[in-house]
C-alpha positions as CSV (number, residue, x, y, z in Angstrom):
1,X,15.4,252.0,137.9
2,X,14.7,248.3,137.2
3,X,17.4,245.7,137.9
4,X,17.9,243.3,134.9
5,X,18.2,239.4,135.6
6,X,21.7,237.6,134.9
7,X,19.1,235.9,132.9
8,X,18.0,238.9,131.1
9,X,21.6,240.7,130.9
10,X,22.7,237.2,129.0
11,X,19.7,237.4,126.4
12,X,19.9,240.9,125.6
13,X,24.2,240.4,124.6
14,X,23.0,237.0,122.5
15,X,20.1,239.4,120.8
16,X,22.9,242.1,119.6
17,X,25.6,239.2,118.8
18,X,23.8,236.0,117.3
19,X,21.9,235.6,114.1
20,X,18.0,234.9,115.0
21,X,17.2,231.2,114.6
22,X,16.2,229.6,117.9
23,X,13.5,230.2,119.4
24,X,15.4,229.9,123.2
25,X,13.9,228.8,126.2
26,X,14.6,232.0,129.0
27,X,17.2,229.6,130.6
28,X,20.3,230.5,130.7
29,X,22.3,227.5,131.5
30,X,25.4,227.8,133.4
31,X,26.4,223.8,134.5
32,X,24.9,221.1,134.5
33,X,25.6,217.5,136.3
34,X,23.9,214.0,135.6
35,X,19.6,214.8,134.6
36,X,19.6,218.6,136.2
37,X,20.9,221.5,134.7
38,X,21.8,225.2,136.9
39,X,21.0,228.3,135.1
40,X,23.0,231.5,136.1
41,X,20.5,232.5,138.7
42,X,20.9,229.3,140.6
43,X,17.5,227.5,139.9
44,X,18.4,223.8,139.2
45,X,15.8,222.5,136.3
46,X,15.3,218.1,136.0
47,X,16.5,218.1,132.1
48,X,14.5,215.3,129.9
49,X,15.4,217.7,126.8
50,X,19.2,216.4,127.0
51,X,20.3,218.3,124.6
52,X,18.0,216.9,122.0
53,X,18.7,213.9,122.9
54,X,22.6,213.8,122.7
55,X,23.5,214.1,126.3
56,X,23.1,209.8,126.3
57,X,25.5,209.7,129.7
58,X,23.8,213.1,130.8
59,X,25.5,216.3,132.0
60,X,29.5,216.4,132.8
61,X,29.8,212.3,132.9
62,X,33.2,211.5,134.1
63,X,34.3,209.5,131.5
64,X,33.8,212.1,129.0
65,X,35.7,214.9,130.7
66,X,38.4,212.4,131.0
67,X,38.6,211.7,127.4
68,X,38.9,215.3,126.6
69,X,41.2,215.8,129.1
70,X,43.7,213.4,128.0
71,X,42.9,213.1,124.0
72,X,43.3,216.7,124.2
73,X,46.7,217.0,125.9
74,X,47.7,214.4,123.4
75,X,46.3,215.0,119.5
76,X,43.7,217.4,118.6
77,X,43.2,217.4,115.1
78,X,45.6,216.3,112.0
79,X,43.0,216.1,109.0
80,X,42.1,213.1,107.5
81,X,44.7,212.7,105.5
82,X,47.0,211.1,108.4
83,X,46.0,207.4,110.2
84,X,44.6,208.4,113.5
85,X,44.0,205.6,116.4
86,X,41.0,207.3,118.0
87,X,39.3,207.2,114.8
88,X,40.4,203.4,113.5
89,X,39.6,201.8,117.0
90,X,35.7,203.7,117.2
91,X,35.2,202.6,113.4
92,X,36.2,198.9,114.8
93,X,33.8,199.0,117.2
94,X,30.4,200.5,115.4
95,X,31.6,197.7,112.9
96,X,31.8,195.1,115.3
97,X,28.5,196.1,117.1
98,X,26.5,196.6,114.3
99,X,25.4,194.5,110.9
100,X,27.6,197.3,108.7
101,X,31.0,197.3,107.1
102,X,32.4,200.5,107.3
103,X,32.3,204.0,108.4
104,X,32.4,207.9,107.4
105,X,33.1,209.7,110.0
106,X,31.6,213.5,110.1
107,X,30.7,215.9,112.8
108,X,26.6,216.2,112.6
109,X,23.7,214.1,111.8
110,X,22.6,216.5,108.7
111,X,26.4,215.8,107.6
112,X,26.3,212.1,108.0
113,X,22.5,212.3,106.3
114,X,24.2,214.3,103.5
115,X,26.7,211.6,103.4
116,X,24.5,208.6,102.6
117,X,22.6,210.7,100.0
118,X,25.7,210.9,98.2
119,X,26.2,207.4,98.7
120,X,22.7,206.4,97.1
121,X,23.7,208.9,94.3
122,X,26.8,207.1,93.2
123,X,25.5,204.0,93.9
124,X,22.9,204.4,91.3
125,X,25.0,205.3,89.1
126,X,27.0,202.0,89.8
127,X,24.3,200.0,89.8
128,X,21.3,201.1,89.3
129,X,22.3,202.6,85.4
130,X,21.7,206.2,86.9
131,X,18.8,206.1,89.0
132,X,19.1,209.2,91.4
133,X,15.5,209.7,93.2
134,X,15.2,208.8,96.5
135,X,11.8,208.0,98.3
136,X,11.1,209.4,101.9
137,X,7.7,210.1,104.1
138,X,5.5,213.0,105.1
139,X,6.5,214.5,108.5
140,X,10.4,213.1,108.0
141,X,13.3,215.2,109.7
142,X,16.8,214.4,108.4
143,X,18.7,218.0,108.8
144,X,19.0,221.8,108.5
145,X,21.5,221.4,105.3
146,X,20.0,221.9,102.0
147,X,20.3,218.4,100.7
148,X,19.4,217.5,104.1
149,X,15.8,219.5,103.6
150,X,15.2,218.5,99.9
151,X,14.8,215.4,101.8
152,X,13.0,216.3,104.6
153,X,8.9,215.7,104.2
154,X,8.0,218.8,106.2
155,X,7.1,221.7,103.9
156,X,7.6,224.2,106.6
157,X,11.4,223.6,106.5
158,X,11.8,223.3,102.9
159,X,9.2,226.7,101.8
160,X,12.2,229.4,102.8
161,X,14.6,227.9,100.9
162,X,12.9,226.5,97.5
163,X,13.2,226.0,94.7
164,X,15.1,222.5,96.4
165,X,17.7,220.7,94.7
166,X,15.6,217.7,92.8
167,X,15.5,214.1,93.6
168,X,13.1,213.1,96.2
169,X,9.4,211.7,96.0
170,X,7.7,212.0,99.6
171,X,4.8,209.2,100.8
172,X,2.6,208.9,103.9
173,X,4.6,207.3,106.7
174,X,3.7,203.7,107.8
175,X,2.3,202.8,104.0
176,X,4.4,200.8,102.4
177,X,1.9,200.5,99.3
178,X,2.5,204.1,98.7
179,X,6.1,203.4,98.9
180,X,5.7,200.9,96.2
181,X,3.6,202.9,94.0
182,X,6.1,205.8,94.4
183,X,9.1,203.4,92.7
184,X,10.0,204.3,89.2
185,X,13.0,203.5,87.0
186,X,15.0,206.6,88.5
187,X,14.6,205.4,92.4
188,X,17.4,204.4,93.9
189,X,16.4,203.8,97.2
190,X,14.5,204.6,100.1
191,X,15.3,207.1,103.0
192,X,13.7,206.7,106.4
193,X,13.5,207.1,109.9
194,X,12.4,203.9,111.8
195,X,10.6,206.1,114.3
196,X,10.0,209.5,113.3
197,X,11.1,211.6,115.8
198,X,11.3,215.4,115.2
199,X,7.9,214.7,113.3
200,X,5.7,214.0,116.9
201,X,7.5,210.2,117.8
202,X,5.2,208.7,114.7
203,X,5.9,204.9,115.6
204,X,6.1,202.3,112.5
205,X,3.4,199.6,112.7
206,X,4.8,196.2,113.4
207,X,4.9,195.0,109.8
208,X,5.8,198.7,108.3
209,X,9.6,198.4,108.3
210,X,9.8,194.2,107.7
211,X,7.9,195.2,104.3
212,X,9.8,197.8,103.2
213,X,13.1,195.8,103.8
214,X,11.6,193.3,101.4
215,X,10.1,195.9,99.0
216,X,13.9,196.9,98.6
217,X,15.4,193.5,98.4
218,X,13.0,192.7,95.2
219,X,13.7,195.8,93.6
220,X,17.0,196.1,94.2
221,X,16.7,199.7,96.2
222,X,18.9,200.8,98.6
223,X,17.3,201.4,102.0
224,X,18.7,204.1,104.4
225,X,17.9,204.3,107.9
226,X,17.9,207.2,109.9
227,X,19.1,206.6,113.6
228,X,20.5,209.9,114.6
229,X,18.4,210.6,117.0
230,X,16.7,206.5,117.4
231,X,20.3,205.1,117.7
232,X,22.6,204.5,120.1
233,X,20.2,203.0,122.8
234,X,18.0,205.4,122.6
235,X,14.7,203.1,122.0
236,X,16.1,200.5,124.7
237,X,17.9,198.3,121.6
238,X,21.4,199.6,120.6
239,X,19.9,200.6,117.0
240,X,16.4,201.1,116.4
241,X,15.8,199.1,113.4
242,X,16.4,195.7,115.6
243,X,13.3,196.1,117.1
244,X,11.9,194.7,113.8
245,X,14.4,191.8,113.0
246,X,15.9,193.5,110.0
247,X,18.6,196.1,108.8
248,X,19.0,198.8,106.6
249,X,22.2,198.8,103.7
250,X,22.8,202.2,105.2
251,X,22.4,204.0,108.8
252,X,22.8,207.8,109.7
253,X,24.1,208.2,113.5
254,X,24.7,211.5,115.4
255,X,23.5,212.9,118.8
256,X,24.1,210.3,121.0
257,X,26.9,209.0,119.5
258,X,29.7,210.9,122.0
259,X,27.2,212.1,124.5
260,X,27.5,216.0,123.8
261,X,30.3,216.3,121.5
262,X,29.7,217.0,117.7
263,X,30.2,213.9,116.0
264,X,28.5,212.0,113.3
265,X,28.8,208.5,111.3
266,X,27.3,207.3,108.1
267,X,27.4,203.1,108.2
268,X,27.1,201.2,105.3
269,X,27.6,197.7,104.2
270,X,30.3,196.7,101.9
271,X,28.3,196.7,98.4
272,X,26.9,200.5,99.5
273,X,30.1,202.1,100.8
274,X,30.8,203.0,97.3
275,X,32.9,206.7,98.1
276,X,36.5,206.5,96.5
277,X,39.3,209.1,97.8
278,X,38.1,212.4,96.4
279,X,33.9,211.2,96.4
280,X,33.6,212.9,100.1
281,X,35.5,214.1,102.7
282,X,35.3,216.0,106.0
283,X,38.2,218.6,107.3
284,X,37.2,217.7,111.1
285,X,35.3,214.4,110.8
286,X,36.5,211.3,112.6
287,X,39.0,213.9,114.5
288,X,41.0,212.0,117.3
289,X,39.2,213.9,119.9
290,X,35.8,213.6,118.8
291,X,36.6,209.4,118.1
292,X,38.1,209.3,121.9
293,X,35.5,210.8,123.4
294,X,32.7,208.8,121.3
295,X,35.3,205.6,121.9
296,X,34.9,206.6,125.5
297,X,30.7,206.9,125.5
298,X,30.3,203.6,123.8
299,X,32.4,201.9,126.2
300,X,30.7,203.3,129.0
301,X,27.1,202.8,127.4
302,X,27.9,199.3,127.2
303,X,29.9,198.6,130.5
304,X,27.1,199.7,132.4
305,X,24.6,198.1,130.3
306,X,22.8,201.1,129.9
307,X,20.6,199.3,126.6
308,X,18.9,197.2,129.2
309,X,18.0,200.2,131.9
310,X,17.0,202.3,129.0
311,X,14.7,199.3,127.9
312,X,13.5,199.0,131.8
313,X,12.7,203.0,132.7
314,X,11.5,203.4,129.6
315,X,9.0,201.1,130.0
316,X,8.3,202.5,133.8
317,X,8.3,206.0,132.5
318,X,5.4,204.8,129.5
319,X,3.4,203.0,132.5
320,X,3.2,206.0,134.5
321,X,1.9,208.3,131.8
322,X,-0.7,206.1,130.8
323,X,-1.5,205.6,134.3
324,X,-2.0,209.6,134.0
325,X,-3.6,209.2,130.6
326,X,-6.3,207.2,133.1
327,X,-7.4,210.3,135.0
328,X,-6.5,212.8,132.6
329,X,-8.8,213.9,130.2
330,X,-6.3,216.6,128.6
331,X,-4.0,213.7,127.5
332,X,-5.3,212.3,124.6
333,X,-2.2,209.1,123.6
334,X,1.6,208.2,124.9
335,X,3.5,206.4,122.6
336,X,7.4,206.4,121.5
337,X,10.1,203.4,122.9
338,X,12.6,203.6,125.0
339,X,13.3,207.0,126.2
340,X,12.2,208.3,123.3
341,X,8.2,209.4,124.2
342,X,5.6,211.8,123.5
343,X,2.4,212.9,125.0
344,X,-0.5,214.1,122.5
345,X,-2.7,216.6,124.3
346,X,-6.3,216.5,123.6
347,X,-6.1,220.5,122.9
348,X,-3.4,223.2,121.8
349,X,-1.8,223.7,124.8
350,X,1.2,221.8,124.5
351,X,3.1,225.0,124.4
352,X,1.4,226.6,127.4
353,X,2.1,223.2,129.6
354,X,5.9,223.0,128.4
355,X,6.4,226.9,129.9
356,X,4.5,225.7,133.2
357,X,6.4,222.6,133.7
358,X,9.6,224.6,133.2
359,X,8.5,227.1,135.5
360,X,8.3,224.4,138.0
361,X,11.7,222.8,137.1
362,X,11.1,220.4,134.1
363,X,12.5,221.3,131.0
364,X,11.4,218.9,128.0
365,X,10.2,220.4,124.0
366,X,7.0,220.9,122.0
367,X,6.7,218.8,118.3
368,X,3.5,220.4,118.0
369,X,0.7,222.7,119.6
370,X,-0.5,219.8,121.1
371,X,2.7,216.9,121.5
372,X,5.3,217.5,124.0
373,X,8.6,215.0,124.1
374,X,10.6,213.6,126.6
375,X,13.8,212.7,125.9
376,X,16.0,212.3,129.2
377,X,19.6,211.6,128.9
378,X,20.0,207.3,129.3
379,X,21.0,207.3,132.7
380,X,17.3,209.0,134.3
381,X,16.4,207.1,137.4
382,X,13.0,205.7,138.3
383,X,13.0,208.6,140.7
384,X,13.8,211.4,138.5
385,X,11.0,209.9,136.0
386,X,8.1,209.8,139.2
387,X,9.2,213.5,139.5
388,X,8.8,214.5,135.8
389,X,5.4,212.6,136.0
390,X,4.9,214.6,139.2
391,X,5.4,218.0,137.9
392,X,3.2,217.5,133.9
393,X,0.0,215.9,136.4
394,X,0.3,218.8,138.5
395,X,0.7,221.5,135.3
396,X,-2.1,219.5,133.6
397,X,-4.1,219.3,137.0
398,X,-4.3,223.2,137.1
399,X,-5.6,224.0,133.9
């Protein structure tokens, strides 16, 4: 009789116990340390998923098992109905770092997205004598909650779950005529991701954003910008939207926030942060141990200047794939920022290539039949990105 595989044994236990919605990887990951991850059968995989790009210090980083360690022997959780220092002392420094007044602290980036749609709600109300609709592009991703797909501008996400709760008007990405055209008395604002990243890494063009911001300033919109995935160094500036000279009156953070611990943060500046005790709340958001643990990852983002190397190896890691594009007819475009990148394939294979550069030890994600992304943890060294370029020429090579 056939033996099963740890592997195997694991998937068959998660089949019986776990409702169906991920389409896993056959990994099954027992540790992980730095860029490489160990599955249960001892094969060690170079990990430019990370996490979906949360793990921002990478797998098992000191200074995060630290902060657990000690916020946890100290003070878990007290709702937010008691002052907690962990929580005061993070919202002081995303204030102080940032061009925003204050925070909401939540545990997800679909929570803090559902946050600022709220926000623009009552804002609206406030000022804008009711207007309620918000604007937002085609190919947009801004979470699995059901406020959080209404606004989403894939269809795929929103079919299962229609009819959606009303308010949004979707426009082409990168067109900010159609954004104009699309304003109406009820608009309140605009919702947006400055790169769009779960849509294929779509990058802005360089006057895209700039107009927008001023489309909003003379209409008196509110303009949201959704970094949960573009923030926190991510794109080689500590929040996207600097690459372009401006800010948003509103920004979503999330996934790299606390480098692997579920935590989230809607930012607004003072006329936006409308909410009033009873508006919005959270039972675990802004606990002390998520706040000391994201307290911890900022500080050690920014003590070892990791904006900068990001900024650096992302640049390397962008040269060496077009060098690739060069003699590789199969790859048809690399674009993205920082070490947030994508390779369009020139055929529907992107699938095919992402199980053979697994099989030889890279594990990165399809957008698309033909897109794959790589998004390594901040820390990746020159030498981990040669041998990810290694491993996708040789896949591509032996097609």
């Amino acid at each position: 009789m056939e033996t099963k595989t740890a592997a195997a044994s694991w998937a068959e236990r998660e089949s019986r116990a776990l409702m169906y919605t991920y389409r896993r990887y056959p990994i099954v990951a027992e540790r992980g340390e730095g860029c490489r991850l160990w599955d249960v059968e001892g094969k060690v995989y170079l990990d430019f998923l990370g996490g979906l790009a949360v793990d921002s210090l990478g797998h098992a980083p000191r200074v995060v098992v630290e902060a657990v360690q000690k916020q946890a022997a100290t003070l878990i959780q007290t709702s937010n109905l008691i002052y907690t220092l962990p929580q005061i002392e993070l919202a002081e420094f995303l204030v102080e770092r940032s061009g925003f007044d204050r925070v909401f602290f939540c545990n997800s980036g679909a929570e803090a997205n559902e946050a600022a749609l709220k926000l623009a709600r009552k804002w609206g109300k406030r000022s804008r004598n009711g207007a309620y609709r918000l604007i937002t592009t085609e190919n947009s991703f801004h979470g699995r909650t059901l406020g959080t797909i209404a606004a989403t501008g894939t269809e795929a996400y929103r079919r299962p779950f229609e009819p959606m709760p009303e308010g949004y008007d979707f426009v082409p990405f990168n067109d900010v005529d159609a954004i104009a055209d699309a304003v109406k008395e009820e608009t309140v604002g605009i919702i947006l991701e400055p790169i769009q990243a779960e849509g294929g890494v779509n990058m802005p063009s360089d006057q895209f954003l700039p107009d927008v911001r001023q489309l909003c300033d003379e209409r008196n919109l509110m303009l949201i910008f959704d970094e949960v995935q573009t923030g926190v160094g991510r794109t080689g500036a500590l929040w996207a939207h600097t690459h372009w000279g401006i800010e948003p009156d509103v920004m979503t953070l999330a996934k790299g926030l606390a480098s692997g611990f579920p935590i989230g943060a809607a930012l607004a500046k003072e006329p936006f942060a409308v909410f009033e005790p009873g508006d919005h709340a959270s039972t675990f958001g802004g606990n002390p141990l998520a706040c000391a643990v994201g307290l911890a990852v900022q500080r050690e983002i920014e003590s070892l200047n990791l904006i900068e190397h990001v900024a650096v190896a992302g640049l390397y890691f962008t040269e060496r794939l077009n060098d690739l594009a060069s003699r590789q007819p199969l790859i048809r475009e690399v674009r993205g920022k920082g070490l947030l990148i994508a390779v369009e394939l020139n055929d529907e294979i992107a699938r095919d290539v992402l199980d053979d550069v697994r099989d030889r030890g890279l594990i990165a994600n399809a957008l698309s039949g033909r897109t794959l992304r790589f998004i390594p943890p901040l820390i990746v060294s020159q030498e981990e990105i040669d041998e990810a370029v290694d491993i996708l020429e040789a896949s591509l090579a032996a097609r």
